[in-house]
N, C-alpha and C positions, 0 to 999 in steps of 0.2 A: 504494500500500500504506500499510494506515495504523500508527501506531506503532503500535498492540495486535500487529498481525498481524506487523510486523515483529520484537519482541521475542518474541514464540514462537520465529518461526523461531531468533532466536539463540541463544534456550533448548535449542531440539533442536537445533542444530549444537555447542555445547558439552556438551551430555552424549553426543553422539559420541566427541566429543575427548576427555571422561573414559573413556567406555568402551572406544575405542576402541585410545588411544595408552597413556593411563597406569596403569591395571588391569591389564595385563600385566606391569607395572613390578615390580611388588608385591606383597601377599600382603592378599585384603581380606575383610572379614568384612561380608555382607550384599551388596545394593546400593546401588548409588549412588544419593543422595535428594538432589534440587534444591531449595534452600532457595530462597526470593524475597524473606529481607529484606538489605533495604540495609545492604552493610557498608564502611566505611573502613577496608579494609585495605592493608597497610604492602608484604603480598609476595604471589605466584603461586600457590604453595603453606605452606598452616602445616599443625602438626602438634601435637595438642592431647590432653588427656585428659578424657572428658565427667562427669558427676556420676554416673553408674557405673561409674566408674575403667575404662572401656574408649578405646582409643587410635582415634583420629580424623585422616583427612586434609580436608582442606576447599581445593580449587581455586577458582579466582578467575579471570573473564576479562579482569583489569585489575588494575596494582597504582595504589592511589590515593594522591593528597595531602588534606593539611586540606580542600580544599572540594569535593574531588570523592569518588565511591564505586561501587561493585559492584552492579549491581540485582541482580544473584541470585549465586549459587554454588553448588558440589556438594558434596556431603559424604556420606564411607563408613568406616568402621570397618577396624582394619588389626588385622593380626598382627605387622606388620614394624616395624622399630626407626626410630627419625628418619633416622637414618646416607642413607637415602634420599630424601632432600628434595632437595637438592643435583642430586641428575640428575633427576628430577621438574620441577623448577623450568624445567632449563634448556632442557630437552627442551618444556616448554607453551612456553617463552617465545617460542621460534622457530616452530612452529606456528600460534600464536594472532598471528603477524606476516604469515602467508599466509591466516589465517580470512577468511569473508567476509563476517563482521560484525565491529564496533567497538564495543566498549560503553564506551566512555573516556568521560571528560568529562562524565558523570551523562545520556549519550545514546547511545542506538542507531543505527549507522549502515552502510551498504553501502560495507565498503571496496576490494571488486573484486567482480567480477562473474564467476562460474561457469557460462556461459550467459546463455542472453536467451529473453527473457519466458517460457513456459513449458516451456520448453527446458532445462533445469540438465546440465550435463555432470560428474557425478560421477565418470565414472572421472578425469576431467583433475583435480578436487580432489583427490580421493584421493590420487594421485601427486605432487600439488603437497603434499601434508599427509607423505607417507611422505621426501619430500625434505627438510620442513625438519626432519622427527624425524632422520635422518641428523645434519646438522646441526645441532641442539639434542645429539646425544651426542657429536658431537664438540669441540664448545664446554664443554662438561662434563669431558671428558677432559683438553683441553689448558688450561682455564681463562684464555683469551682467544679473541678473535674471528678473527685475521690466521693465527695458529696452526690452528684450527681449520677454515680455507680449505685451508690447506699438506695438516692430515691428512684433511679428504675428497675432495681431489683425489686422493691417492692412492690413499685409500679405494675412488673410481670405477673407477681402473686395476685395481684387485684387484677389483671385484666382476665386469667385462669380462673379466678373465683368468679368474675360476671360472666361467665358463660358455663357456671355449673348449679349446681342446687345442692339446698341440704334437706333429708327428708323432705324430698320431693319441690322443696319451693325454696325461689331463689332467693338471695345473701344480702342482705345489707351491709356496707361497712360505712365505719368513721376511725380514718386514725389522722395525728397528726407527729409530724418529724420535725421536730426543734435539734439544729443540727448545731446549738449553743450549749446544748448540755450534753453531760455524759453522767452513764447509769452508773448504779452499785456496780463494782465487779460482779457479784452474784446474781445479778440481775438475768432473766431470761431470754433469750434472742426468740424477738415475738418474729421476727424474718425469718425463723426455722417451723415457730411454731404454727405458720401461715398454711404450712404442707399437712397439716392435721387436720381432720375435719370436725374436732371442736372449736378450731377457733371461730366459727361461724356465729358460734352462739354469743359475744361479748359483747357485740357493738351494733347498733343501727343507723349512727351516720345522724339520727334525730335528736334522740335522748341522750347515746350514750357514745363514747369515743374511746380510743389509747393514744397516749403519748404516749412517745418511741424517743430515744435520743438519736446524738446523730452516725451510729452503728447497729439501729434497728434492733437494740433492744429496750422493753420493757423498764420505762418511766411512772404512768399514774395512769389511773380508771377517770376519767373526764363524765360529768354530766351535768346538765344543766344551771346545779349550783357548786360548779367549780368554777375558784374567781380565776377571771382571766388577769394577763399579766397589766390591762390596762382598761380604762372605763372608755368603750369605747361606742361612740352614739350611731344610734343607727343608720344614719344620713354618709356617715363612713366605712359603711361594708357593703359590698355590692355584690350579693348572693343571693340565690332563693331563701326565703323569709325562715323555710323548714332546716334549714344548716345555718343558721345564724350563733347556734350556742356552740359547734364546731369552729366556724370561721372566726370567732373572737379571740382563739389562741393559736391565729396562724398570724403573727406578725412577723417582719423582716426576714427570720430568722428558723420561721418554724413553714411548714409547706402540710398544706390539705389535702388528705385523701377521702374519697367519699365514693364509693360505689352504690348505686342503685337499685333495687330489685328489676328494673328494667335493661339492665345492664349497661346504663351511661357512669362514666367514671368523669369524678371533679378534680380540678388541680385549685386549690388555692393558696392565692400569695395575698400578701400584703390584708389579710380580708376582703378579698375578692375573687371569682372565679374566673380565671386567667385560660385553662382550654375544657374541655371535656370532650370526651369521647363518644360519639355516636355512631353503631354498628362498629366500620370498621375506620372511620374517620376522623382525627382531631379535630375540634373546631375552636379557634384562637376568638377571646372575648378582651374587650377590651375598652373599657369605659370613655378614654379620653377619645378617640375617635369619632363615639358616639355625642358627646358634649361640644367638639370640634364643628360638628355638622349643626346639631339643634342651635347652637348658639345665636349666628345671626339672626333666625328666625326671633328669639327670647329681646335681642333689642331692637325691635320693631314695637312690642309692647309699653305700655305707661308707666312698666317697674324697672329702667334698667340697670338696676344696684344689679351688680357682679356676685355677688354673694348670695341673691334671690334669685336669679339667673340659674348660677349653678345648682344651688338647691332643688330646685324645679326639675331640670334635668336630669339632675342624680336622682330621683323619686322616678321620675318617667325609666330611666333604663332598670331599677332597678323593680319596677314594675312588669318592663319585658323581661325581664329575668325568669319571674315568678309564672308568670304566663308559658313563657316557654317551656320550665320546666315542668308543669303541670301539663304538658301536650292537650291542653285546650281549645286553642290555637283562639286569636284574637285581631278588632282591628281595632286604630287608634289615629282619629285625628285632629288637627290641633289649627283651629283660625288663626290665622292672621288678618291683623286693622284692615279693612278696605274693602271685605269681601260684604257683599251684601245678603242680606237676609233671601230675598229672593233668590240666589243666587246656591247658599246651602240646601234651599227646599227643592231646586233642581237635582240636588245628587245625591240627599237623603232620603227614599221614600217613606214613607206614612213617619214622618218628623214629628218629633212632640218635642216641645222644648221645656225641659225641666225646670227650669226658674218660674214658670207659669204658676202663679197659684189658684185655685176655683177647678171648676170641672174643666179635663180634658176638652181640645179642641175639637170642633166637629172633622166627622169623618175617619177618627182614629179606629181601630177593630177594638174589641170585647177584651182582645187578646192581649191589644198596649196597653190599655185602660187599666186592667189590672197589675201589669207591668210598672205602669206608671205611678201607682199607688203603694206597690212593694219599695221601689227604688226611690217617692221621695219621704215614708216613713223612713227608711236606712238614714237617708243624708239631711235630713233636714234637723236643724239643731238654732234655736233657739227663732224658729218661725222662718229661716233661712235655710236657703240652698248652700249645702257647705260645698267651698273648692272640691275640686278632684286632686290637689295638692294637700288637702284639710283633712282628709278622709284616712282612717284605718290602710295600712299595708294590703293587709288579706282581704279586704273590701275591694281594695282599688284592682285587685287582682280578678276576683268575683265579677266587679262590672265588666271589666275590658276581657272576662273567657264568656259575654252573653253572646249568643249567635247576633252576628251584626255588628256593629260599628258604633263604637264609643267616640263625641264629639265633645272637643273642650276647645272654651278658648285659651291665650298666652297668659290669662290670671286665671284657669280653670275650673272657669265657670260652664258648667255642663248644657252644650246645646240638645242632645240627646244620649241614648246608651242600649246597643242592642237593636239598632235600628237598621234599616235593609237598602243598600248603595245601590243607585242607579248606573248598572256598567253597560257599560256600550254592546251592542251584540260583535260575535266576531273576535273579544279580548282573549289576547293571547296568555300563557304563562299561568291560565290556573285563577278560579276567581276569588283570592284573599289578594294576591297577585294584583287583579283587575280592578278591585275595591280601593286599595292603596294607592293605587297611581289616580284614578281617578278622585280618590279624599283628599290629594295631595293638589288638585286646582283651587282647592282653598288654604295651602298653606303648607302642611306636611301629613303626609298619610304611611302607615306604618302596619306592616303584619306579622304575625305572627302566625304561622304555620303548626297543626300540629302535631308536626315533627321535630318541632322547636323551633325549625331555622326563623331568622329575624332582617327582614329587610324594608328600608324604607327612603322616601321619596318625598321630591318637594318643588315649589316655585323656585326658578330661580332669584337670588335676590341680586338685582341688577341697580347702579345708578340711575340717575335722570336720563342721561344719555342713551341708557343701553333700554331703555324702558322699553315693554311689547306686550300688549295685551294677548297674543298670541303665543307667547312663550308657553315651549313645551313640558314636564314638571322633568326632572333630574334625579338621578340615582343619590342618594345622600349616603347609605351603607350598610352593610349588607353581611350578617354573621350568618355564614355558613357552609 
């Protein structure tokens, strides 16, 4: 083989690897376009803004020094904030150590071999490439390497246990790995004990938990009234509501494990759920992204203190959280100034607007009516319509899993909830799909799937200049 034909192939094996591993990571705008000029670059991935102030990721299949360089690299357009670089980076780093080319050294080279002669065994790549992205998220999480052995050995025991049962029905787990402490000597290696089939019975990931130090063994029995290492408020953990008494004792330092009788597995850091696994696929969560995007929308409103802003927001993701993990599936959308009443009634059918006091509007069904009398005994509190910001956690979870479409406005005031979207005939992608993009000509429209996955859509927000009453709505981002 001669170089030409050899540097193709490693061309098309790394815009796999972009497309493949790190485009799910993220939130991208366009695709991904393989530059070929030579660059001396410093890191894996950078993150840049081009000369139309649009935001850029650019992958590399080598980080170089002074005399060496990159024959080519990928480059795509993002929605997403930097805050993402960091797992990006670490997640190629370990991939592109199992790739089976080399581009180091200003040369192409075959550094193992997937197959012989015309023979390639992709699925055995594959699974060698989905191994080291395990790994590259786990070296991210614990930020070293010896650690990051510790947590996807464990990792493995938990993905072997969601896909098995005990007496007959499947496992829950909760443990958490504080890789700042170390056990008694005498302490039990619950990493051994994992290959037993009592340790099924300890833990449910709800109530109950283990700490582990950072060699997997046996630290303390966790439950609900074990103090955590910090008082920490709920507006600061971004998890489904049901692992909240888990997630308070994963800070910097310690990492969340949580398996599901569904067999979705959680990763959390910092008090939030950073991937989980569904079937056989990671899906990367990540709240700044999501805040990245609603934000413009949030100063278009009459509140725009920064600190009400994000508040609002962290409440909205961490209500899609809950949603999604309760495979419910939901939609949620959100006014913006300008839109007219007329104009919601076009794409809300049989609307009822909950701020209404007295009887129901004419023409509602039998069906709202009682609907409407459940949903404003809930929320009404002291003769008012409480925000959808005001309201209980697992409430706000309960309105946005009713069949239909939950409307609020940018101070979330309920225009309806469970109500039924006028979609176009002919919409493509599935109608939670069709409902979101269509919610989203009032502002932003958002769905939840219930499969979990989470994606959402909006107006663009344009200057004076750019202003179009015809503008089409825009992908805002997209977990899954």
């Amino acid at each position: 083989m001669n170089y030409r034909e050899l540097k193709e192939q490693a061309k098309q094996e790394f815009i796999n690897i972009v497309n493949t591993y790190m485009l799910p990571l993220f939130d991208a705008r366009g695709n991904v376009k393989l530059k070929e000029t030579a660059r001396n670059n410093s890191e894996l991935v950078s993150y840049l803004c081009n000369d139309k102030n649009q935001f850029l990721f650019q992958f590399y299949p080598c980080i170089c020094d002074k005399s060496s360089f990159s024959p080519f690299y990928c480059e795509v357009g993002t929605y997403s904030s930097p805050s993402i670089k960091k797992r990006l980076s670490s997640i190629l780093r370990e991939i592109l150590k199992v790739s089976e080319y080399n581009c180091f050294q200003n040369a192409i080279h075959k550094q193992r071999n997937y197959g012989t002669k015309t023979c390639r065994h992709e699925s055995y790549k594959q699974r060698t490439f989905q191994l080291a992205f395990e790994i590259g998220m786990c070296t991210w999480l614990t930020s070293d390497y010896k650690k990051a052995t510790v947590l996807h050995s464990i990792l493995c025991r938990m993905q072997e246990w969601a896909g098995r049962t005990y007496e007959g029905k499947n496992v829950p787990f909760g443990l958490v790995v504080d890789f700042s402490a170390d056990a008694l000597p005498e302490a039990a290696s619950y990493l051994h004990f994992l290959e037993n089939d009592s340790s099924a019975v300890f833990t449910d990931g709800i109530f109950s938990g283990i700490m582990l130090d950072k060699n997997g063994k046996l630290l303390s029995f966790l439950t609900r009234n074990t103090p955590a290492p910090l008082n920490i408020k709920e507006q600061d953990m971004f998890v489904p509501f049901p692992f909240a008494d888990i997630a308070r004792h994963c800070d910097k330092n310690a990492i969340g494990i949580v398996v599901l009788t569904n067999g979705e597995i959680l990763l959390i850091k910092n008090r939030a759920v950073c991937f989980a696994k569904r079937g056989s696929k990671w899906v990367s969560f990540d709240w700044e992204r999501v805040y990245a995007n609603l934000r413009p929308y949030f100063l278009l409103g009459t509140d725009p203190c920064e600190e009400t802003i994000r508040k609002k927001i962290k409440q909205i993701y961490c209500t899609l959280l809950d949603v999604s993990f309760s495979h419910t599936g939901g939609c949620l959308a959100i006014v913006i100034p300008g839109i007219e009443t007329d104009e919601i009634s076009k794409i809300i059918k049989d609307r009822f607007d909950l701020s209404i006091t007295g009887n129901p509007p004419e023409g509602v069904s039998e069906e709202s009516k009682e609907k409407i009398e459940v949903l404003k005994y809930l929320l009404v509190e002291n003769d008012m319509i409480r925000s959808f910001f005001d309201i209980e956690k697992p409430l706000r979870k309960e309105i946005l899993s009713l069949d239909g479409a939950t409307v609020v406005s940018l101070d979330g005031s309920f225009y309806c909830a469970g109500s039924i979207v006028a979609v176009p005939g002919g919409s493509a992608g599935g109608g939670r799909t069709a409902a979101a993009k269509r919610l989203a000509q009032m502002g932003v429209g958002i769905k939840v799937s219930e499969d979990g996955y989470i994606e959402a859509f909006g107006l663009p927000i344009l200057n004076d200049k750019e202003k179009n009453e015809n503008s089409r709505t825009i992908p805002l981002f997209k977990i899954k």
